[in-house]
Residue, then its C-alpha position, 0 to 999 in steps of 0.5 A: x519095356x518100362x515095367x521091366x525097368x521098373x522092376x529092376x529098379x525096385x530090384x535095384x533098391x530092395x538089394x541096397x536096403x539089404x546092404x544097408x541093413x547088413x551094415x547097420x547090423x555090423x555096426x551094432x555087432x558090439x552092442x549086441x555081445x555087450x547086450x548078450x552077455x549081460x543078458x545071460x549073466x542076469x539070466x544066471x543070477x549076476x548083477x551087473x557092478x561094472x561096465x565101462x569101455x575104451x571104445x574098442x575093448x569092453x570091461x564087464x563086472x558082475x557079482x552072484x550077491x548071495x556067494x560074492x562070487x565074480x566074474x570079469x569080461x573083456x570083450x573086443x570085437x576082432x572083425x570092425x569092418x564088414x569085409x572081413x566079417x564077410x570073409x573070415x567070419x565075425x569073432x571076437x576075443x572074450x577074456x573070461x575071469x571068475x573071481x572069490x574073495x579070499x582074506x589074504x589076498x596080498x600074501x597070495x598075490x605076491x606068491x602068483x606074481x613070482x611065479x610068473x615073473x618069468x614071461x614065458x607065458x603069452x598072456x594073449x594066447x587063446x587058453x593060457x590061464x592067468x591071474x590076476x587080483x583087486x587087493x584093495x576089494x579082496x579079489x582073486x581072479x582066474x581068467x582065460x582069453x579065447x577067441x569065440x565065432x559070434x555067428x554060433x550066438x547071434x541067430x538071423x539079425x537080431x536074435x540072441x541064443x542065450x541059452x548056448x552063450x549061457x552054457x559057454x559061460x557057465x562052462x568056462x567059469x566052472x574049469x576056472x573056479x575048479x582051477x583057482x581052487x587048485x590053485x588056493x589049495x582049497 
């Protein structure tokens, strides 16, 4: 009779490590996707110019320094607690913007903002492209929010797929350079 309480005791402890370590990992959810795509991004040849975060959203800036091309994130975790992430699964909303300088940028941003003075557009709805422009560093920016599983990037605990976040990115960033040229006339 004691060793069969034993091993249900050691049972008893091998589970609870197993919820602790669950948890841990979904308190670091975060860190990862920051990690992640920083990670990718270096892959693909962007520095890093910017990071900086409120504690619930993360702003991410990187440059391809040869062709001053840009892209922006705005990462946010859209599962904070384990239960939800548990039943509705872990996601998270990724503003994604590619941005090129542009010498006229003022004269540019001016006719983008009148077009959309009229509010129809949802900015939060996953898949409305909009714009938006630094002036003072000459940036134009295309940016689009979607809503994205982390599950499909995060492999067991710790592991990253980069390669398939790397073709997320890449493919999402291409669409928005092909539209912010339409756009440009370019």
């Amino acid at each position: 009779m004691s060793e069969a309480l034993e091993k249900v005791f050691v049972s008893l402890v091998e589970k609870s490590w197993d919820k602790y370590y669950e948890r841990i990992h979904h308190k670091y959810l975060d860190d990862m996707l920051v990690g992640a795509v920083i990670a990718s991004n270096v892959e693909m040849g962007y520095s890093l110019i910017d990071l900086n975060s409120d504690g619930v959203n993360h702003y991410l800036r990187f440059e391809h320094l040869p062709s001053k091309k840009r892209l922006i994130f705005q990462l946010t975790n859209l599962t904070e607690d384990i239960v939800s992430a548990k039943v509705l699964g872990k996601h998270a909303r990724v503003v994604i913007g590619y941005g090129q300088m542009i010498s006229n940028v003022g004269k540019i941003w001016q006719a983008f903002k009148a077009e959309v003075k009229s509010g129809l557009l949802d900015k939060g709805e996953p898949g409305v492209i909009t714009f938006d422009a630094d002036v003072t560093s000459g940036y134009i920016y295309a940016q689009v929010p979607l809503i994205l599983d982390l599950e499909q990037y995060f492999e067991g605990k710790y592991k990253i797929n980069h390669p398939l976040l790397e073709k997320h990115i890449s493919a999402v960033t291409h669409s928005l350079a092909k539209y912010l040229a339409g756009r440009l006339g370019a």
